[in-house]
C-alpha positions in Angstrom: 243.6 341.9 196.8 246.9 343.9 197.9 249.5 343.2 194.8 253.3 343.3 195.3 255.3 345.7 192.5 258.6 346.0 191.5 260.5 349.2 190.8 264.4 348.5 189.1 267.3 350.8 189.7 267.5 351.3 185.6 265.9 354.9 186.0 266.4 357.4 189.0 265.8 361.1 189.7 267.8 363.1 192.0 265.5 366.0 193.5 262.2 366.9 195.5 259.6 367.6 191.9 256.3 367.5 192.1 256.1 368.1 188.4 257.8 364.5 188.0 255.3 361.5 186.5 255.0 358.4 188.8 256.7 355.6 187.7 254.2 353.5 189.5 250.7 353.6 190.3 249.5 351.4 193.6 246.4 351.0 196.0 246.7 351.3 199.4 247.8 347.6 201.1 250.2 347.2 198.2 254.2 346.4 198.8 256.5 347.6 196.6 260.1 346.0 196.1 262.5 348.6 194.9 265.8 347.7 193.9 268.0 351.1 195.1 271.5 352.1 194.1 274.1 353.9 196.5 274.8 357.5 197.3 277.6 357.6 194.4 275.4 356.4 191.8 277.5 353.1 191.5 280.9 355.6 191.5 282.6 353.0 193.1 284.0 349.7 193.1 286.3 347.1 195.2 289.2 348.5 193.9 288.6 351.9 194.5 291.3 354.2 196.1 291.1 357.4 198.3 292.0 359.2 195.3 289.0 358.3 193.5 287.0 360.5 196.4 288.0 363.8 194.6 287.6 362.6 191.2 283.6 361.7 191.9 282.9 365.1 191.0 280.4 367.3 193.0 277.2 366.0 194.4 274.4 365.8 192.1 271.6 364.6 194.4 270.6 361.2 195.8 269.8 358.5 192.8 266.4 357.8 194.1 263.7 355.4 193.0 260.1 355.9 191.9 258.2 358.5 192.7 255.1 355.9 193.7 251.7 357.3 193.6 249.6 356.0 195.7 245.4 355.9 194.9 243.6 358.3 197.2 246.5 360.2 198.9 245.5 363.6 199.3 247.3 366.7 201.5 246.4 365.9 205.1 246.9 362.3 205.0 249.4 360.0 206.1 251.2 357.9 204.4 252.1 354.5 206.2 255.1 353.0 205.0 255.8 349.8 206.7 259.5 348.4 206.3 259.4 344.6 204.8 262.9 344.0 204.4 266.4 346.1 203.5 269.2 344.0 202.0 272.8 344.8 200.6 272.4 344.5 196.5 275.6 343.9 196.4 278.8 342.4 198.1 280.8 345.7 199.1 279.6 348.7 200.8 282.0 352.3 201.4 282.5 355.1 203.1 284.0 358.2 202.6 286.0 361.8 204.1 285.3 364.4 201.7 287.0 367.2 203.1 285.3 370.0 203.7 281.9 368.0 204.4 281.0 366.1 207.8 281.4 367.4 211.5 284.5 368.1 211.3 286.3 371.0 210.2 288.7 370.7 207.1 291.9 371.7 209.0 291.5 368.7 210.8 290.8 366.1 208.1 292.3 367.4 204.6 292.5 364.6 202.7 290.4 362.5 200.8 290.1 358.9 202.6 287.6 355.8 201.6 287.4 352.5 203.1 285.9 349.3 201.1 283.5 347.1 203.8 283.3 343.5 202.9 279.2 342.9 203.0 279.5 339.4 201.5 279.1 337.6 204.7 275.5 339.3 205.0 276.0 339.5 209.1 278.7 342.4 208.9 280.6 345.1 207.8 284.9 344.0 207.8 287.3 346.7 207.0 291.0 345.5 207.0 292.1 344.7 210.7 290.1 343.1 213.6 287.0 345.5 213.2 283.2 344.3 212.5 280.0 346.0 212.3 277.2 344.4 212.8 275.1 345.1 209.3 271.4 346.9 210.1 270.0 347.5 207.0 268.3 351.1 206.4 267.3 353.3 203.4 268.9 357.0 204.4 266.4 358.9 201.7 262.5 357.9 201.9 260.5 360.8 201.2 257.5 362.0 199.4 256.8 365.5 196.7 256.9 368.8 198.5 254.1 371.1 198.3 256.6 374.1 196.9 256.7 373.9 193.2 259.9 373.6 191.9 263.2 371.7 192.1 264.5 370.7 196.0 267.5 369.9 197.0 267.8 365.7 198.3 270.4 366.6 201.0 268.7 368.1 203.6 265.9 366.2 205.4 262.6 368.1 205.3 259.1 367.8 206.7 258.5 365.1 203.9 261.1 363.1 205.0 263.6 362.4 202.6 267.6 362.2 203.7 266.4 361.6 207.7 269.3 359.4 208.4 267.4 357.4 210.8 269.3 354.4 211.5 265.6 353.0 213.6 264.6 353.0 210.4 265.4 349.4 209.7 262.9 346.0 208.9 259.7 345.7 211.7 259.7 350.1 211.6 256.9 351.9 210.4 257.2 355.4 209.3 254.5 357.5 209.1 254.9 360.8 206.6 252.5 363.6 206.0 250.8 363.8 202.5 252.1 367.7 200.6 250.3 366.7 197.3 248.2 364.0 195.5 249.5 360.7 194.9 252.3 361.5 198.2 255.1 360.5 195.3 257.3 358.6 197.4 260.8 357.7 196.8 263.9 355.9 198.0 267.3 355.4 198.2 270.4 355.9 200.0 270.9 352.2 201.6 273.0 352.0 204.5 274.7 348.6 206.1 275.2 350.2 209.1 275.4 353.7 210.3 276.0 355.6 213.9 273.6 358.3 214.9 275.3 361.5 213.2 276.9 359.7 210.3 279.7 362.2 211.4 281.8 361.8 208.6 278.6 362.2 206.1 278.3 358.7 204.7 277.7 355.6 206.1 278.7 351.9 205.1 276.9 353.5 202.0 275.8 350.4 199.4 273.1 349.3 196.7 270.3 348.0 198.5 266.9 346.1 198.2 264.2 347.7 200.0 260.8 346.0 200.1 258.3 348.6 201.7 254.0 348.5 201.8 252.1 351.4 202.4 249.1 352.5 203.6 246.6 355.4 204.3 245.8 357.3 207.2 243.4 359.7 207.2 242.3 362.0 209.9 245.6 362.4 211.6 247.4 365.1 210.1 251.1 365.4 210.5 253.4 368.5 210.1 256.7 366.6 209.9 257.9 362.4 209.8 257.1 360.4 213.1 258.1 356.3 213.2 256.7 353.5 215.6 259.8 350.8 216.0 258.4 347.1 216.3 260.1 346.8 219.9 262.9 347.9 221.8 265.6 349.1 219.6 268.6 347.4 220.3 271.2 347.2 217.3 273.6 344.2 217.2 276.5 346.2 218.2 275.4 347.7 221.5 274.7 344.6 223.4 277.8 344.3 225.4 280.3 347.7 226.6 280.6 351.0 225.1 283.0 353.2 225.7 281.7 356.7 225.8 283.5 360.0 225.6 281.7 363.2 226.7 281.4 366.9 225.9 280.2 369.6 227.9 279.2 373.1 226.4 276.5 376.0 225.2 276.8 374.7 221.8 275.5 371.0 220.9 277.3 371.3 217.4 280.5 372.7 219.0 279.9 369.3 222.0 279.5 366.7 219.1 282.8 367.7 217.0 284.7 367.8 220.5 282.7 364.0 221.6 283.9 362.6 218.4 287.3 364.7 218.7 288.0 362.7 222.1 286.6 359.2 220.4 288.9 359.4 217.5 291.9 360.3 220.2 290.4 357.1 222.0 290.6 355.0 219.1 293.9 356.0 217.5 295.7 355.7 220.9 294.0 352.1 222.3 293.3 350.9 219.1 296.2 352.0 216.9 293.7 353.0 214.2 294.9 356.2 211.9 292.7 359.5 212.6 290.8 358.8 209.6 290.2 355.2 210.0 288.7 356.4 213.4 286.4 359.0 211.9 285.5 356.8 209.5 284.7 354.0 212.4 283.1 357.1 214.3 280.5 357.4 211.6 279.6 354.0 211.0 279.0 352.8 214.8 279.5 355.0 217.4 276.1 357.0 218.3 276.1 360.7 219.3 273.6 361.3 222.0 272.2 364.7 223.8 272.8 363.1 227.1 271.6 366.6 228.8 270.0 369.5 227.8 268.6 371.3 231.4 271.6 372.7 233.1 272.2 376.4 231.7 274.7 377.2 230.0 276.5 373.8 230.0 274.8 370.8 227.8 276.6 367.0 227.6 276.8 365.4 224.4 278.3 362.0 224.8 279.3 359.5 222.0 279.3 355.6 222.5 281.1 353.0 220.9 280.2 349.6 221.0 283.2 347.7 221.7 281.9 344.0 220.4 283.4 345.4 217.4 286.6 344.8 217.6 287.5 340.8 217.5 
């Protein structure tokens, strides 16, 4: 009979180990509800400031929970992790500019900024003004041990997952990740309220989450790197109705995404009077960078899209 477990936020770890003791021990068919806290470890609070960005201190890795081992998993199977339900934990969310991390380059964004979201509504994100994001739930970091002893780093994504980013990733996905050592260890962590594909400024409306998750096995289909089936079309909240879209062409995608979201935040501080970094905050939380073209040497397109339902 498949049994539903609990995993608390009390105790975290912050790196890729396959050296590190499960917290929990399930069967295949089991769901597990684990309570998740943000990417600053619970840094901050309503009344933060923009000066508290600096004073966080460097990053120490994603607070993640579990690892989970899951009975049977063996290298060369997949584990199934079906996505229940992801829920704010808490009534504010945040996002920050770090310099010197994000898309784009320090010279243009020097100083620290954060803006406080307003969750409580549990339908969106509010900063101060007229804007609204539509909340869709993810967990940024879900991941499972590494073959490679040692160690590993929770900021980059890897071929076991961890920080994907994925905003798809949301309630009715499954994600499928390929088994490195027994037991898979998975973990999670890193809840977003809402998130545009880049996360251009590096966080998202960042916040403590709930994520309820069951897994399963698959065997016989070995995978070299994460793969997800969506439960239908994906259309987030915030993209049915007009975008506007700004467009880059050149040989380097990196170089076309900073210049896409160079143009959007231009957009958004001329028509809608936000300050640069308001609009690069705004630019990582909902507007989506897409690779619009790719076939026409030497020139690509990278285009970025706001949703304009938005604004009130």
């Amino acid at each position: 009979m498949p049994t539903t477990h609990h995993l608390d936020r009390d105790t975290v770890h912050r790196e890729w180990n396959n050296a590190l003791s499960p917290r929990l021990t399930i069967d295949p068919g089991d769901t597990v509800v684990f309570d998740t806290r943000d990417a600053a470890d619970g840094y901050y609070s309503p009344s933060s400031t923009h000066a508290d960005v600096l004073g966080r201190g460097p990053f120490r890795g994603h607070p993640l929970t579990g690892p989970v081992s899951v009975r049977g998993a063996q290298r060369g199977h997949v584990l199934t992790v079906e996505i229940l339900d992801v829920k704010p934990a808490a009534p504010f969310g945040w996002t920050a500019i770090r310099p010197g991390r994000g898309l784009m380059p320090e010279a243009e964004f020097s100083k620290p900024h954060l803006t406080i979201w307003d969750l409580s509504d549990g339908t969106h994100a509010r900063m101060s003004g007229n804007v609204a994001v539509p909340l869709s739930p993810f967990p940024g970091v879900m991941g499972v041990a590494l073959d490679e002893p040692g160690s590993h780093s929770t900021m980059p994504p890897r071929k076991n997952g961890g920080n994907m980013d994925v905003k798809h990733l949301v309630a009715g996905t499954t994600l499928f990740l390929p088994v490195w050592v027994d037991g898979a260890l998975f973990s999670v962590g890193d809840a977003h309220a809402a998130q545009g594909d880049g996360e251009v400024c590096v966080t998202a409306v960042e916040m403590m989450g709930r994520v309820t998750l069951r897994f399963g096995l698959a065997k016989g289909r070995e995978l070299k790197e994460p793969q997800f089936r969506t439960r239908g079309p994906f259309l987030a909240a915030a993209d049915r109705g007009p975008c506007f879209v700004t467009t880059a062409a050149g040989p380097d995608l990196f170089a076309g995404a900073q210049q896409a979201i160079r143009y959007m935040i231009e957009h958004l501080a001329t028509e809608r009077g936000l300050s640069r970094e308001e609009a690069y905050i705004l630019c990582s939380v909902a507007v989506d960078l897409k690779i619009s073209e790719i076939v026409d040497a030497p020139n690509w397109i990278v285009s970025a899209f706001l949703p304009e339902s938005i604004f009130a």
